[in-house]
C-alpha positions in Angstrom: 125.3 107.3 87.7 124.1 109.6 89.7 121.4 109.2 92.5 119.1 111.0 90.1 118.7 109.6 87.0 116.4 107.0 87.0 117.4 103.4 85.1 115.5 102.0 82.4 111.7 101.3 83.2 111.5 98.7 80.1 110.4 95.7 81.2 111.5 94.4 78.0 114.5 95.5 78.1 115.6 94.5 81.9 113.7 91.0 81.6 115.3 89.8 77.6 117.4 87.5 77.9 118.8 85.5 74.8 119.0 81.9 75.0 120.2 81.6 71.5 123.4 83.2 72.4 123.8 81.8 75.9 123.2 78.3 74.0 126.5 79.7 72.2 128.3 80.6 75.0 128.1 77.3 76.4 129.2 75.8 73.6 132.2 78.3 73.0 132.9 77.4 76.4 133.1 73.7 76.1 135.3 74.2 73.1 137.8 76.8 74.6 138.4 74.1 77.5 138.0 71.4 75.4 134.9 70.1 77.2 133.0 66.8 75.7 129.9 68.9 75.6 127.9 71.4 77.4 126.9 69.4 80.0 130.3 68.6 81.2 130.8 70.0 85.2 133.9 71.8 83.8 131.8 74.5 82.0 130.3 75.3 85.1 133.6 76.4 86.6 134.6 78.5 83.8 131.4 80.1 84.3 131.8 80.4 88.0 135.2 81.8 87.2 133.5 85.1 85.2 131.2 85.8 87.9 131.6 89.5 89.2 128.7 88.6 91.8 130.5 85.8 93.2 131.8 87.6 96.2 128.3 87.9 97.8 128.2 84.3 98.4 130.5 84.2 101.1 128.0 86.6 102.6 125.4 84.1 103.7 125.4 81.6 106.0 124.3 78.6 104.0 123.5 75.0 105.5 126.3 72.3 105.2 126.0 69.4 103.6 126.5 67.6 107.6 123.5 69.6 108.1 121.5 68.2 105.3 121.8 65.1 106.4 124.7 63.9 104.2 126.4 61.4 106.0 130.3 61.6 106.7 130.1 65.1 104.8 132.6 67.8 105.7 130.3 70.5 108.4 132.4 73.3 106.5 131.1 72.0 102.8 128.3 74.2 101.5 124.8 72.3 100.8 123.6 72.4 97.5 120.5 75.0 98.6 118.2 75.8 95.9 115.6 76.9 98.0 115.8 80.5 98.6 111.8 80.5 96.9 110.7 79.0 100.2 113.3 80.5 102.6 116.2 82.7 101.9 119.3 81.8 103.6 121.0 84.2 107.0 122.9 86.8 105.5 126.2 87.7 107.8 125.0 91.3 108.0 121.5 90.3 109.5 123.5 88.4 111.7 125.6 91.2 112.8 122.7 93.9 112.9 120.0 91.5 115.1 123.4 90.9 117.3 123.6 94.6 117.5 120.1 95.4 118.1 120.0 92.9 121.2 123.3 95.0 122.7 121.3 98.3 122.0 118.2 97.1 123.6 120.4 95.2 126.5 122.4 98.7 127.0 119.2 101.9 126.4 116.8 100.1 127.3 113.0 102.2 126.4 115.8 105.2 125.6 116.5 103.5 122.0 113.5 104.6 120.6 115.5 108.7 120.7 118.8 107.4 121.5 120.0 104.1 119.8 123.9 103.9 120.3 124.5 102.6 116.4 122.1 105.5 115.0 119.0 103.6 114.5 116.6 104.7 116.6 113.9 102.2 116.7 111.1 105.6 116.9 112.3 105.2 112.8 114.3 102.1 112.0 111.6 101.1 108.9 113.1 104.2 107.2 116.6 103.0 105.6 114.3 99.5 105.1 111.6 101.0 103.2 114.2 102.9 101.6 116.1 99.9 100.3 112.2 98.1 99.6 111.2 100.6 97.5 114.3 100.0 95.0 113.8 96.7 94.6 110.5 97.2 93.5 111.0 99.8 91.6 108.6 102.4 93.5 109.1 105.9 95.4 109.9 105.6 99.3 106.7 107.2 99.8 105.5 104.4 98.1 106.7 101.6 100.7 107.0 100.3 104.2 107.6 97.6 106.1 104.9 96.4 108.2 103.1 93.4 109.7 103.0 90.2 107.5 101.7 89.3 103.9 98.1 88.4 104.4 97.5 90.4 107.3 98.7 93.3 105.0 96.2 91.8 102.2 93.5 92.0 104.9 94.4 95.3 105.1 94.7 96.6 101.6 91.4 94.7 100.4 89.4 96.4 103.3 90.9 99.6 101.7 90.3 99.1 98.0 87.7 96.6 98.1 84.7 99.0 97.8 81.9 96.7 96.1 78.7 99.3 97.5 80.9 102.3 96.0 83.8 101.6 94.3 86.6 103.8 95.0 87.6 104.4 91.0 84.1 105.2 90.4 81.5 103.5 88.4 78.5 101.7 89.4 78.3 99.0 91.9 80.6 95.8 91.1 81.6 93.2 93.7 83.7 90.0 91.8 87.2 89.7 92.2 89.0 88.0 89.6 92.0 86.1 90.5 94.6 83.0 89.7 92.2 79.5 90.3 95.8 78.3 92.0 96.9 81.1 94.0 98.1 80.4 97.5 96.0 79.2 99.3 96.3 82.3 102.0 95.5 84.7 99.3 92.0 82.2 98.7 91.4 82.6 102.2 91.6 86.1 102.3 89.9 87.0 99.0 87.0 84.5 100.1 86.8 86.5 103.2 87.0 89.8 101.9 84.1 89.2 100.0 82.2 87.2 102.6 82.3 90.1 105.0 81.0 92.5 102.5 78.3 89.6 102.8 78.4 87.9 99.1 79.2 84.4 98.5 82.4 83.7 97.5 81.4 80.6 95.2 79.9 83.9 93.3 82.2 86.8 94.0 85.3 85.0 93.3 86.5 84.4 89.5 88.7 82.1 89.1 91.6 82.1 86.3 92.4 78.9 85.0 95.2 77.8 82.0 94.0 76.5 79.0 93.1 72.6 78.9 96.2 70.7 78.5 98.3 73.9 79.6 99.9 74.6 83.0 100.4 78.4 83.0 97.8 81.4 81.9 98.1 83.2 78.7 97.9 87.1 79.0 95.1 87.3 76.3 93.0 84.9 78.4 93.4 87.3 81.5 92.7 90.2 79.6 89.9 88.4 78.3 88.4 87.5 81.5 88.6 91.0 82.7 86.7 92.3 79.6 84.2 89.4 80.1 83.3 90.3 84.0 81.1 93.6 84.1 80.7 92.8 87.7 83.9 92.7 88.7 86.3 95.4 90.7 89.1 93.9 91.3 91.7 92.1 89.6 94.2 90.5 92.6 96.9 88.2 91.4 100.8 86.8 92.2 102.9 88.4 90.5 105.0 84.6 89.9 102.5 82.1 90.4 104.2 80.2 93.3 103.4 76.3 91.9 105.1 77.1 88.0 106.8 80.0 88.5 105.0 82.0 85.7 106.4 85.5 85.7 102.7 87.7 85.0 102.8 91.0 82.4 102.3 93.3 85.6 102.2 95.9 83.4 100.1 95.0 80.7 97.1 94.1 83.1 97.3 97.0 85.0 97.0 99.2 82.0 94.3 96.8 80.9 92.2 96.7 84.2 92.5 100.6 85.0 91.1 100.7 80.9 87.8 98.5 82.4 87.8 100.6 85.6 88.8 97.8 87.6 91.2 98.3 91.0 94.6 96.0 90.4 96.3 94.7 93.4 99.7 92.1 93.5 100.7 89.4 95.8 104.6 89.5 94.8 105.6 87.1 97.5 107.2 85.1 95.2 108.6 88.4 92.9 110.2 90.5 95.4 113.8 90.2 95.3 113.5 88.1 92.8 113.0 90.0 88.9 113.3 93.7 88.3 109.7 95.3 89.2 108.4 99.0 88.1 105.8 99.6 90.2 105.2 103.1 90.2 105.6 103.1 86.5 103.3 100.4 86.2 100.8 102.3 87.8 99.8 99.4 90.4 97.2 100.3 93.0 98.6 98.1 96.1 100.9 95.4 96.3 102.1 92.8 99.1 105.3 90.8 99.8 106.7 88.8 102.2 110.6 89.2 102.9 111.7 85.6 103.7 112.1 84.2 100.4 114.3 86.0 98.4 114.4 88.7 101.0 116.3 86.0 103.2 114.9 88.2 106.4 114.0 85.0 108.2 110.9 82.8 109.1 108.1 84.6 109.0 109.9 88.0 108.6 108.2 91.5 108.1 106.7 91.7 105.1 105.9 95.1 103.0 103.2 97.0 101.1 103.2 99.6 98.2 100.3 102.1 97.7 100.3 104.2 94.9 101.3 108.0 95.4 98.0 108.6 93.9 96.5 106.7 96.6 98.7 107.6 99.6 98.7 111.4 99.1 94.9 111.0 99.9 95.3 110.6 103.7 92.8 109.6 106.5 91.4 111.4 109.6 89.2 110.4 112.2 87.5 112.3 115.5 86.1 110.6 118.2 84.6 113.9 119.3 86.5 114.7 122.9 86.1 118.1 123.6 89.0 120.6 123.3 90.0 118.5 119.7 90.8 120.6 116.3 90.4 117.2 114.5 88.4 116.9 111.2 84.4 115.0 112.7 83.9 111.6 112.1 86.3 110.1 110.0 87.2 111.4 106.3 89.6 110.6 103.7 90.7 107.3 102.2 89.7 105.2 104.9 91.8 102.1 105.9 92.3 100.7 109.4 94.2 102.8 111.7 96.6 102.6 113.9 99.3 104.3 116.4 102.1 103.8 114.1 100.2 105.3 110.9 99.5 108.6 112.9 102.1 111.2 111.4 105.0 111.1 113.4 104.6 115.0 114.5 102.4 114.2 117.2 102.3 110.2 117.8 103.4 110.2 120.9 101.4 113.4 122.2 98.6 110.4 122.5 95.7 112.8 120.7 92.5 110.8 119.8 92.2 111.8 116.7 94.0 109.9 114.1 95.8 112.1 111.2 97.9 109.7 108.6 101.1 109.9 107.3 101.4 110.5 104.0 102.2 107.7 101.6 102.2 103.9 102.2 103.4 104.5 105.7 100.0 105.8 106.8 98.6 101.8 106.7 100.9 101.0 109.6 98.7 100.1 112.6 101.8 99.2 115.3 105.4 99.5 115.9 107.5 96.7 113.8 109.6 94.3 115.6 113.2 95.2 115.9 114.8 91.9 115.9 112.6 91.8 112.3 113.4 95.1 110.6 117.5 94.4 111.8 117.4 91.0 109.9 116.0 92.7 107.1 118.3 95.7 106.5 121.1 93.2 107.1 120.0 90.9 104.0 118.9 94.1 101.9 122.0 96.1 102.8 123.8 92.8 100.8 121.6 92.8 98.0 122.4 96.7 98.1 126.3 95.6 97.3 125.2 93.9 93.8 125.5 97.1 92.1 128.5 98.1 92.4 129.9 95.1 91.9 128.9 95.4 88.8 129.6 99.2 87.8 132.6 100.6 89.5 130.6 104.1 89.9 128.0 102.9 92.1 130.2 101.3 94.8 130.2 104.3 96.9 126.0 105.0 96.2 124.3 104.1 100.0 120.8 103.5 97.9 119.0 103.4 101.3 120.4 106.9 102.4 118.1 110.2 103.7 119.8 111.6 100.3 119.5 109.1 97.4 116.2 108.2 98.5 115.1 112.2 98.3 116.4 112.0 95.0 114.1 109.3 93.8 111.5 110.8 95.6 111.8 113.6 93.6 111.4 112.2 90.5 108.0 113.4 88.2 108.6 111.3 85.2 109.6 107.1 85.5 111.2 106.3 88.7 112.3 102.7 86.5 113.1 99.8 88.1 115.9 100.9 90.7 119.6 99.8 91.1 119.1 96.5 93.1 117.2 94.0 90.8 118.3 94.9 87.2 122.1 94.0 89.1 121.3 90.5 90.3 119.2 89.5 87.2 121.9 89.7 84.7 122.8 86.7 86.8 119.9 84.8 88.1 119.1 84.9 84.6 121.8 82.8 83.1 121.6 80.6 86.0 117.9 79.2 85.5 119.0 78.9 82.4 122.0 76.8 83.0 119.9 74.6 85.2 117.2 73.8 82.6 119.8 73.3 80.2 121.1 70.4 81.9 117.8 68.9 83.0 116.7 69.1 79.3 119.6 67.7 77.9 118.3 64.2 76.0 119.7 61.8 78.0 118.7 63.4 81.7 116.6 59.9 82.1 116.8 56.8 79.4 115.0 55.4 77.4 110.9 54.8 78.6 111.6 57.4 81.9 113.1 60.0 79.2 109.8 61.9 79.8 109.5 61.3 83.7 110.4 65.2 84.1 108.3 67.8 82.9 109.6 71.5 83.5 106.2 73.3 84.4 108.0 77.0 84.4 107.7 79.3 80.9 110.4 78.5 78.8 110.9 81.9 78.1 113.0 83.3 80.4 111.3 86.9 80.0 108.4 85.2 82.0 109.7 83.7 85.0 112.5 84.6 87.5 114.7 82.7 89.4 112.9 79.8 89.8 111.8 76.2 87.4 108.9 74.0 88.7 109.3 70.6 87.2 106.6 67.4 87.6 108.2 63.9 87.9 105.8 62.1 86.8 105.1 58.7 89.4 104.4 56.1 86.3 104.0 53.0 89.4 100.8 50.3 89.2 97.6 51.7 90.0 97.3 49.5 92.5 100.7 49.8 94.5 100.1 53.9 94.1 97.1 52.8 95.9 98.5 50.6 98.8 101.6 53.3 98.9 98.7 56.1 99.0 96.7 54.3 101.7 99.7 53.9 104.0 100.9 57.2 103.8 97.3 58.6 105.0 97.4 56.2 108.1 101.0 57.0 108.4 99.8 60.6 108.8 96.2 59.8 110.7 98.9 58.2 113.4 101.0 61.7 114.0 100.9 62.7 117.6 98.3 65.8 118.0 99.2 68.9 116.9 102.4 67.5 114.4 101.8 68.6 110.9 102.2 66.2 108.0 105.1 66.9 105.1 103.9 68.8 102.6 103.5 65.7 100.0 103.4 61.8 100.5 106.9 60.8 101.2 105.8 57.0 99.1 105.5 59.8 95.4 108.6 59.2 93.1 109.2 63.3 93.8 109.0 62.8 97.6 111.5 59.7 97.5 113.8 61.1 95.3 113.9 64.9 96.8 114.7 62.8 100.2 117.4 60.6 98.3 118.9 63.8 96.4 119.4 66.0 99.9 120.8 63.1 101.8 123.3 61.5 99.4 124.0 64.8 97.2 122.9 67.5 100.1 120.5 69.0 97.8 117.8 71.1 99.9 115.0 72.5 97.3 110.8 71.7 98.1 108.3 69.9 96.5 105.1 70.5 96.1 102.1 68.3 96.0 101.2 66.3 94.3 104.3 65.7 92.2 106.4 68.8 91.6 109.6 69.3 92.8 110.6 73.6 92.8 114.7 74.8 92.2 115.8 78.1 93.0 119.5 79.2 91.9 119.8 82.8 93.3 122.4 85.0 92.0 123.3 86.5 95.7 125.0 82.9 96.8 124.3 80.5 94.3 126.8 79.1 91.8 126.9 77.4 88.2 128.7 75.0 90.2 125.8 74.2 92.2 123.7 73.6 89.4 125.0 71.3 88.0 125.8 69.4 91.6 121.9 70.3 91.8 121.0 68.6 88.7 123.5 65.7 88.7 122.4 64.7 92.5 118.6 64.7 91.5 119.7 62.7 88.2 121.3 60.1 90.2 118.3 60.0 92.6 115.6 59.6 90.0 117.7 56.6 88.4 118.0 55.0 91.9 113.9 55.1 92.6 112.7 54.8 89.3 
């Protein structure tokens, strides 16, 4: 392929996946080795064995099962780690590069910024990133940077394209936002703010999407429904996967749908990026946000990034302060957004002038500098995911998809930019391995007889709708009254923490909480729960294995069994 011609753009097609033939596979498999069924840890090896990705896994530095907590467990043995959705493991490379980085700053000095000694200048180092960025989500480089982190990068693109007095698509006065009733809780916080500064109330502004009754995830219809319902609204905001169930959204189909109603439509992919194929030119998105640490593995609290629309980004910004002996535009004019140093265009940033002129494209929202040690750890982890293509296709091994040249060639493009090289790659394998996993904790006889139904998997079935991740309740069926007592202890258990400590994320006395604790210490299985009863697996095609799984899913069998 060459580093012009775009891949497919069809969701559809990137996303299908047939379970009916993988359900065949399996049991081809288990026949060809004479297997006593599908569940059988030998099919996992002969799946491991087929694996053309495999090779990327010795490319991260994953926990050991010592570390874990297993006791007398070899330091050198991997840990089971399914949770890359919460935090992505090291990668070697982001290893190397940060190493690097700190020799560059320890050796130039200020004189990195023009003359970096491994060709990285730090006056551009978000290039080759937002590069890279922009093929995983399927989006010209123009389109991307990195900057900043998610929800201060929400801050800034609601303060942009949250226009209530005068929207910026047009159209009378609206001010509601419509939005998932169980985002994250840092997108609530923003939203409610958003709104509250533009002074309404957010009990009013805020619309809330909720499943149906008796239903965990949200139907498309309903959210199409809701946007045809709210007259008052101008802006749909949602996750692109709903970080509690995993729900993959139709990005595209309520985008089209809410540019139809003339509403702005903004993502939180946080929980998407690096993790499905993503079209977000093509999809015509307004804005999107992501964090990097996840799937990204670019490390706590890493850079995060931001798409704008070309549509958007061509429109630029200035502003004048007035000083005298200034050619700048008066006052301020353009698509306004807050401003900063790092936004300027780069012709004349560091002449100091006071008037700011934007870059073009998403760049133009930067306000300062990034952090080098950040951008390093995430090249390192993006160059990696880089490798998946060509392990695949023996004429992309030699493609540098975050080069000056390939990404001119994308840039280029006037019809579908599609859903880049990176993603479509590592799906055809983080595919079959949530589906492997929910094969085996499906299977009849996961739990016996009355606790048969303990475990609920909470993530679509369909595998067109989620990505790499399945969300599953275990259901707590103790007394009333010893949930009570057990509740009761836990709050003054938690009332008793020193000042400043923070609590675990659920109460260690639930049926999830003890058996996530027994899984990761007797079968080093490190995944999250969630409360109040929901325990989230991640395989990820860069380092996971079938192997794993089914370690995964027999070491949280045996832990069920043992506190049930």
């Amino acid at each position: 392929m060459s580093p012009s011609a775009a891949p497919s753009t069809s969701a559809e097609a990137t996303l299908a996946f047939d379970v009916a033939a993988f359900q065949d596979e399996l049991a081809g498999l288990a026949s060809k080795h004479q297997l006593a069924s599908t569940f059988d840890a030998g099919l996992a090896a002969a799946l491991d064995s087929s694996d053309a990705l495999s090779p990327m896994r010795q490319q991260y530095i994953l926990p050991s099962m010592s570390d874990a907590g297993v006791a007398e467990a070899s330091s050198s043995e991997p840990a089971l780690y399914l949770c890359g959705n919460s935090l992505g493991p090291l990668s070697r490379r982001g290893q190397q590069i940060v190493t690097e980085e700190l020799g560059a700053w320890g050796q130039k000095g200020v004189l990195g910024h023009w003359d970096h000694p491994r060709g990285r200048p730090w006056t551009k180092q978000e290039e080759r990133v937002g590069r890279l960025m922009s093929d995983v989500v399927g989006a010209k480089p123009s389109e991307v940077t990195a900057m900043a982190t998610l929800t201060g990068n929400l801050h800034t693109m609601l303060s942009t394209f949250y226009r209530p007095a005068k929207p910026l698509q047009g159209g009378q006065p609206r001010h509601k936002i419509i939005y998932e009733a169980r985002a994250f809780p840092s997108d609530q916080y923003a939203l409610a703010s958003a709104v509250a500064l533009a002074g309404f109330d957010p009990r009013d502004a805020l619309v809330p999407l909720h499943p149906r009754s008796g239903e965990s995830t949200l139907r498309t219809e309903d959210v199409l429904a809701a946007m045809e319902a709210e007259k008052e609204a101008v802006l749909v905001m949602m996750g692109g996967i709903q970080y509690f169930t995993g729900q993959l959204f139709d990005i595209s189909t309520i985008t089209r749908r809410g540019h139809e109603l003339g509403l702005m439509v903004g993502w939180d992919l946080a929980h998407a990026f690096a993790n499905v194929p993503l079209a977000l030119h093509d999809w015509d998105v307004d804005f999107a946000v992501w964090c990097t640490y996840k799937y990204g593995s670019s490390g706590p609290g890493g850079i995060a990034g931001v798409f704008v629309h070309e549509r958007w980004g061509s429109m630029g910004m200035k502003t004048s302060i007035g000083k005298a002996g200034e050619s700048a535009a008066a006052g301020a004019q353009g698509l306004l957004r807050p401003a900063g140093w790092w936004g300027h265009k780069k012709s004349t940033r560091f002449t100091m002038p006071d008037s700011f002129d934007a870059m073009d494209g998403a760049a133009g929202w930067q306000t300062s500098n990034p952090s080098m040690l950040d951008i390093a750890s995430l090249l390192g982890s993006l160059e990696t995911l880089a490798q998946a293509p060509g392990m695949l296709k023996s004429e992309l091994a030699d493609l540098d998809i975050g080069s000056e040249e390939h990404g001119a060639a994308v840039e280029a493009r006037t019809g579908q930019v599609g859903m880049g090289l990176i993603m479509p790659a590592l799906r055809t394998k983080s595919v079959r391995l949530t589906a492997y996993l929910e094969h085996l904790l499906t299977r009849p006889d996961f739990l016996p007889g009355s606790n048969a139904d303990a475990i609920e998997v909470l993530t679509p079935r369909e595998p067109s709708a989620r990505g790499s991740q399945l969300s599953i309740r275990i259901t707590d069926r103790r007394g009333a009254a010893e949930a009570e007592a057990q509740a009761k202890a836990q709050a003054e258990a938690s009332a008793g923490l020193a000042t400043g400590e923070v609590p675990p994320p659920i109460a260690t006395t639930t049926l999830v909480a003890r058996a996530h604790k027994r899984a990761q210490q007797e079968a080093g299985l490190i995944a999250d729960v969630r409360n109040p009863d929901v325990m989230r697996l991640a395989p990820l095609a860069q380092f996971s294995t079938f192997a794993d799984v089914h370690a995964a899913a027999e070491g949280l069998r045996k832990a069920l069994l043992a506190e049930l």
